[in-house]
C-alpha positions in Angstrom: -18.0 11.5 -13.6 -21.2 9.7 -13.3 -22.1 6.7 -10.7 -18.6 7.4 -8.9 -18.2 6.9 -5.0 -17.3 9.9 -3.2 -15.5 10.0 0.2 -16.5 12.3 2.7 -13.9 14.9 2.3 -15.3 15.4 -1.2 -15.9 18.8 -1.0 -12.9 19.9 0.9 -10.8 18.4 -2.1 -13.0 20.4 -4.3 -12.5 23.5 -2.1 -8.9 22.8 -1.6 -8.3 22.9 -5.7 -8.4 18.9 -6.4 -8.0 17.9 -9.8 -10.7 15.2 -9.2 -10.6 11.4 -11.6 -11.8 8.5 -11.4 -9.8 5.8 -9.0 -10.9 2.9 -8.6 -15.0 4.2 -9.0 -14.3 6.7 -6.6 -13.5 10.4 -7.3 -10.2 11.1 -5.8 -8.1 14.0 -5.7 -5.1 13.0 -8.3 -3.1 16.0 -7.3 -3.7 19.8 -6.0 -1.1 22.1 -7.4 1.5 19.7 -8.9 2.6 16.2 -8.1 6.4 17.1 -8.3 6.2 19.5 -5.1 3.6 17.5 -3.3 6.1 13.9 -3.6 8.9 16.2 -2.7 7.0 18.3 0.5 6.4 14.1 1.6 10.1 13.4 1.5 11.4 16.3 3.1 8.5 17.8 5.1 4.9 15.8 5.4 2.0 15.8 3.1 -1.5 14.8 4.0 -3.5 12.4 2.1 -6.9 11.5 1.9 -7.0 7.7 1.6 -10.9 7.1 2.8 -11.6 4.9 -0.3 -10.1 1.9 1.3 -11.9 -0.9 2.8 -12.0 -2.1 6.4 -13.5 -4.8 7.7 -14.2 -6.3 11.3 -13.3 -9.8 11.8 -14.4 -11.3 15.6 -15.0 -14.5 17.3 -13.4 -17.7 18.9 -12.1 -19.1 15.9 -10.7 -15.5 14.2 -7.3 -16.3 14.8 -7.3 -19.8 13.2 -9.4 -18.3 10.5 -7.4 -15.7 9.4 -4.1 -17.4 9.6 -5.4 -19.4 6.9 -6.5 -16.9 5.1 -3.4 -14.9 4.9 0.3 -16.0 4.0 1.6 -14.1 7.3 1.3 -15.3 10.6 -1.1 -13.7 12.9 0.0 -15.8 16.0 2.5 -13.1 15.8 0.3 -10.4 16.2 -0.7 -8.8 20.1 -3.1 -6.1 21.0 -2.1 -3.1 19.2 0.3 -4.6 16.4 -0.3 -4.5 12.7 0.5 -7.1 10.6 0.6 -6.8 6.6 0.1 -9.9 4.2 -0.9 -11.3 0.9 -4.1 -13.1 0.7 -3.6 -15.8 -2.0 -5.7 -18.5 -3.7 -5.2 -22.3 -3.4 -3.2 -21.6 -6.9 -0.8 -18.8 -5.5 -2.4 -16.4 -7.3 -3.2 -12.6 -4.8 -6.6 -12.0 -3.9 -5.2 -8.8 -2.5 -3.0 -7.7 0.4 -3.9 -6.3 3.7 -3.5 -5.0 7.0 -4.4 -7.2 9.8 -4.9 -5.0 13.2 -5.1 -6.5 16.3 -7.6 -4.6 18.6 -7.6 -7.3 21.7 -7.8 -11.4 21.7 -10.6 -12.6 19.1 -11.1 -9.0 17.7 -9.6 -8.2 14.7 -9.6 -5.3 12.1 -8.7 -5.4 8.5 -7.3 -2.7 5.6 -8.4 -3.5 2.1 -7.3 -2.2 -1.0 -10.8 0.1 -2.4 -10.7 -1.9 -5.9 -10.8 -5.2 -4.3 -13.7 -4.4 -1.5 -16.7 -6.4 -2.8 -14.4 -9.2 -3.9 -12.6 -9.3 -0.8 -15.4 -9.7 1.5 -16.7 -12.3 -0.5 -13.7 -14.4 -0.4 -13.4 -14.4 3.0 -16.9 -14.9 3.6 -16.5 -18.4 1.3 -13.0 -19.3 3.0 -14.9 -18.8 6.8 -17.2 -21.7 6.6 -16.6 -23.9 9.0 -15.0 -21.1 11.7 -16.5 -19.5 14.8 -16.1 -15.8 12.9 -18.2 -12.9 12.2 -17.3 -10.4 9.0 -18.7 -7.2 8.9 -18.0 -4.8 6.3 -17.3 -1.3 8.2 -15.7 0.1 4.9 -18.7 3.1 4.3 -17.9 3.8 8.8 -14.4 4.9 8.5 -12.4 7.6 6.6 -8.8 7.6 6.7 -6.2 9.8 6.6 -2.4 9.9 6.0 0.0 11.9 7.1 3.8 11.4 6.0 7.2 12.6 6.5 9.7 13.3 8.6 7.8 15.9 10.3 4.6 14.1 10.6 5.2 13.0 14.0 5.6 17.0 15.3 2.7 18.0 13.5 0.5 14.9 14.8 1.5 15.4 18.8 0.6 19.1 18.9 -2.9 17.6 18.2 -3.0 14.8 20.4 -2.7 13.2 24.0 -1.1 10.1 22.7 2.8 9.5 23.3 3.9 9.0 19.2 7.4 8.8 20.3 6.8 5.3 22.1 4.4 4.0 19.0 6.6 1.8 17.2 6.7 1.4 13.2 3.5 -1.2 12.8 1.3 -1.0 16.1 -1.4 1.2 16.5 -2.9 2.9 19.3 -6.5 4.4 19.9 -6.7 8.0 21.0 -8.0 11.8 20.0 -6.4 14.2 17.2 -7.9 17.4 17.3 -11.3 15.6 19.3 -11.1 13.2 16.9 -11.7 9.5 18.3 -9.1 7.8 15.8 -7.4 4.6 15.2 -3.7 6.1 15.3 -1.7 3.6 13.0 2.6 4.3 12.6 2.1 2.5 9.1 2.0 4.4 5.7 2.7 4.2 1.8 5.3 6.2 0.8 8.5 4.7 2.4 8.5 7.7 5.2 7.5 8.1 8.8 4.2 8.6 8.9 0.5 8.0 10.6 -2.4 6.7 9.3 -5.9 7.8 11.3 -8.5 5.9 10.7 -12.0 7.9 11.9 -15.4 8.6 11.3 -16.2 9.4 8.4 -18.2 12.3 9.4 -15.4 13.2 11.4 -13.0 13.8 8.0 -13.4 17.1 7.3 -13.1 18.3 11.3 -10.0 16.4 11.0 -8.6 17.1 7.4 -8.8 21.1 8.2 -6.9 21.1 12.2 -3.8 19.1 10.6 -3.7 21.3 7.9 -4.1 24.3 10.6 -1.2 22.5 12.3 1.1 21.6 9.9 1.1 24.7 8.0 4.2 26.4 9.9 5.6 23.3 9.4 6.0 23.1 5.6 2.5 20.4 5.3 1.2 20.1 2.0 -2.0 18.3 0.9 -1.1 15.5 -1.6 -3.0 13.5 -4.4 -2.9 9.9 -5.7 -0.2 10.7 -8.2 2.2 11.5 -5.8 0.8 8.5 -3.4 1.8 6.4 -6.3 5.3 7.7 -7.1 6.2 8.0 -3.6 5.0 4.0 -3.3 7.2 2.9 -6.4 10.4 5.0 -4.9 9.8 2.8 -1.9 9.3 -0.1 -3.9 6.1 -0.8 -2.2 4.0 -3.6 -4.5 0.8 -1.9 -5.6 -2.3 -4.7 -5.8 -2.7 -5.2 -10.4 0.9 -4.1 -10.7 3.1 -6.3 -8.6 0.6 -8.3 -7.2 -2.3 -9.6 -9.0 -4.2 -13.2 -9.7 -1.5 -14.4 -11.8 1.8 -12.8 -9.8 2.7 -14.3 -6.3 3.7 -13.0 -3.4 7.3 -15.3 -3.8 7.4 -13.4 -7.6 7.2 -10.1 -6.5 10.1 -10.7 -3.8 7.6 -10.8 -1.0 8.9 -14.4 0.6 9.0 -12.2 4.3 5.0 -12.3 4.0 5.1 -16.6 3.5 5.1 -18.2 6.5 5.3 -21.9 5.0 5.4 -23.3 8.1 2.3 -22.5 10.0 1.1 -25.8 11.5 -2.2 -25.6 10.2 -0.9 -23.9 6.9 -3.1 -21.8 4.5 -4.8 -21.3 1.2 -2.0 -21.2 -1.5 0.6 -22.9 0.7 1.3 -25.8 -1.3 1.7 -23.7 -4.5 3.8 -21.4 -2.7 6.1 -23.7 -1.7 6.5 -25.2 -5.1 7.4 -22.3 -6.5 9.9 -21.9 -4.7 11.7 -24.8 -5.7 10.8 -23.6 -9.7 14.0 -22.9 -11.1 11.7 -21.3 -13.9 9.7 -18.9 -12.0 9.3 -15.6 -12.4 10.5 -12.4 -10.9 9.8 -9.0 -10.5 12.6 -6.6 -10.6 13.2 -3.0 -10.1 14.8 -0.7 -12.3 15.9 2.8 -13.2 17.0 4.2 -16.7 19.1 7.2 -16.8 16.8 8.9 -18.4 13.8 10.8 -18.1 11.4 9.1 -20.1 8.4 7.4 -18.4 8.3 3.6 -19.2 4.9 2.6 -19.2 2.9 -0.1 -17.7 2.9 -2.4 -20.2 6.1 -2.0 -22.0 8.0 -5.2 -23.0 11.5 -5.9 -21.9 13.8 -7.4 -24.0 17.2 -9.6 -23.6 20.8 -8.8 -25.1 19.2 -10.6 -28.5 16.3 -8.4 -28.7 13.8 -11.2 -27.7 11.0 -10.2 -25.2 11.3 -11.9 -21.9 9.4 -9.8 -19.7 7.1 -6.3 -19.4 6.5 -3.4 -17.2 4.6 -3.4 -14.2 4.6 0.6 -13.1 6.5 3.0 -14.2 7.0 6.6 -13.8 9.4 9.7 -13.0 11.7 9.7 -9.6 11.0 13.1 -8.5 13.8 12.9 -6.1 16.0 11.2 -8.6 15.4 13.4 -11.9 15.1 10.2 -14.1 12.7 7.1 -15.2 12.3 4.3 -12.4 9.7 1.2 -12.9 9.5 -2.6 -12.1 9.0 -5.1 -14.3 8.8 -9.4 -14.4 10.9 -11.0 -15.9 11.9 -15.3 -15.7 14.1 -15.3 -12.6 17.3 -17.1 -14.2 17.7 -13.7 -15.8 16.8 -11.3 -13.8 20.5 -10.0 -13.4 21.3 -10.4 -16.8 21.6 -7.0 -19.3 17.7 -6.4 -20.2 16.8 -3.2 -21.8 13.4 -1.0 -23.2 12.6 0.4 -26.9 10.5 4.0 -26.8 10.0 4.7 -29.9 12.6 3.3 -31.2 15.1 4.2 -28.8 16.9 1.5 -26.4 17.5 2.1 -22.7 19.3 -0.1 -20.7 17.5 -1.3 -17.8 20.0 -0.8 -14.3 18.8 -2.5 -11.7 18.3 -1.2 -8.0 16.9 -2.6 -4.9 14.6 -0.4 -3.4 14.4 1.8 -1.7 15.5 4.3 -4.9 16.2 6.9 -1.9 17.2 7.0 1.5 14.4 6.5 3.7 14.4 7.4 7.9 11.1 5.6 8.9 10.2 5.2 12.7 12.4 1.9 13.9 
């Protein structure tokens, strides 16, 4: 895999038995032994991902708080020294740039989570959208690794390697501290729907870091997991993944992200007046979630069609619940139907979409 980006736990995936591809330009463990047992040891025990491929960036100055409540849909007024905020970023059309994490560090000092796809784009966006503000962006994506670790016995595993009182961090604030020696960034956010940590780090640090939790979670039932199971574990949780349910052309109000619009900021933000007019759309879209009864993957990409047999929507993910044994996806489809009967052909076979509102499974994240 040629001209690929490689984090710096590269080799320990390699060591470890990663099936290694080709994620967003950067080579990324897929899966280890089997996706199935890795989702399943994250619902009922904790896996451990390696999520260093995402962006962060610093955002300081006088004028950071103004400038990034207008970059984002949230509101960051809301946000005090060691709470996490996530939001959109839209366009002046409505359209996502991506979405983010916003951390507050202390007043004017800000750190940001970007998805690894939309990096160079990202920083350029904001860089354009800060003229005229007292702020200074610096990309620290190529400082930091990151590391997840998730499910119900992540907080055990995590404490017998640190100082820091998890039982007090709340779900969304962070808190800085040592794992294992490790200075870290020690986040109560996640991916997949469970209780969980994120640890942002040195990236030299990765390795040190990757092998002392595995050391430590190993009597506990810890499994190392890959982006395929990141990514069914996500959809379970009907968390929105940035070119699925978000993208240039779907909203934050069409993929039933409203929460993350705060229309009435007083100095408002980019995307605010398109935002609020769809709202009022009686013909805008929606995206919906969905499981089949069957075990058949529907695709991305897959059209949906009415009670007539007329296409009024397509897939955005799709794949198999491993908790629930069958298909489960999301698709968009124009919102004055979205509770109508709307079903799928595979080759030439119908399934009948039913619809769910996720979470597909029960869920016991932090409060």
């Amino acid at each position: 895999m040629p001209d690929l980006q490689r984090t710096s736990l590269y080799q320990f995936h390699v060591d470890q038995g990663g099936r290694m591809v080709d994620f967003a330009g950067w080579e990324m463990p897929v899966q280890y032994k089997s996706i199935l047992e890795e989702h399943k040891a994250v619902r009922e025990r904790a896996g451990l991902f390696d999520v260093s491929h995402m962006g962060e960036v610093d955002v300081t100055g006088p004028g950071v708080q103004a400038f990034l409540n207008q970059l984002i849909t949230n509101d960051v007024s809301t946000l005090y020294p060691g709470r996490v905020l996530y939001s959109p970023m839209c366009r002046p059309d409505g359209g996502v740039v991506d979405d983010l994490l916003v951390y507050m560090r202390e007043p004017n000092v800000y750190f940001l989570c970007i998805n690894a796809s939309n990096i160079a784009k990202d920083l350029a966006w904001m860089q354009k959208q800060a003229a005229g503000f007292d702020v200074t962006i610096t990309d620290r994506s190529s400082d930091y690794a990151l590391l997840a670790l998730q499910g119900p016995r992540a907080q055990d595993i995590l404490q017998s390697l640190t100082g820091a009182k998890l039982p007090i961090l709340r779900y969304y604030h962070f808190q800085e501290g040592t794992v294992a020696g490790v200075q870290c960034f020690i986040s109560r956010t996640g991916y997949t729907g469970e209780d969980g940590f994120e640890l942002y780090h040195a990236a030299a640090d990765a390795p040190t870091l990757a092998v002392a939790l595995l050391r430590a979670g190993e009597s506990s039932g810890l499994q190392l997991s890959g982006l395929g199971a990141r990514d069914s574990l996500r959809l379970e949780a009907g968390h929105p993944l940035y070119g699925h349910e978000l993208n240039d052309d779907l909203s934050p109000i069409a993929a039933g992200l409203g929460w993350t619009v705060k229309l009435k900021k007083p100095a408002g933000f980019i995307g605010a007046e398109s935002l609020a007019a769809e709202k009022k759309n009686s013909e805008r879209r929606k995206v919906i979630f969905f499981k089949t009864g069957d075990r058949r993957i529907v695709r991305a990409g897959t059209v949906v069609l009415d009670a007539s047999g007329e296409t009024v929507g397509s897939v955005l993910s799709g794949t198999l619940s491993p908790m629930l044994g069958e298909a489960i996806g999301s698709a968009v489809v124009p919102a004055v139907i979205a509770n109508d009967p709307l079903h799928v052909d595979l080759r030439g076979t119908s399934f009948n979409l039913q619809l769910v509102k996720p979470p597909f499974v029960e869920l016991k994240k932090s409060a």
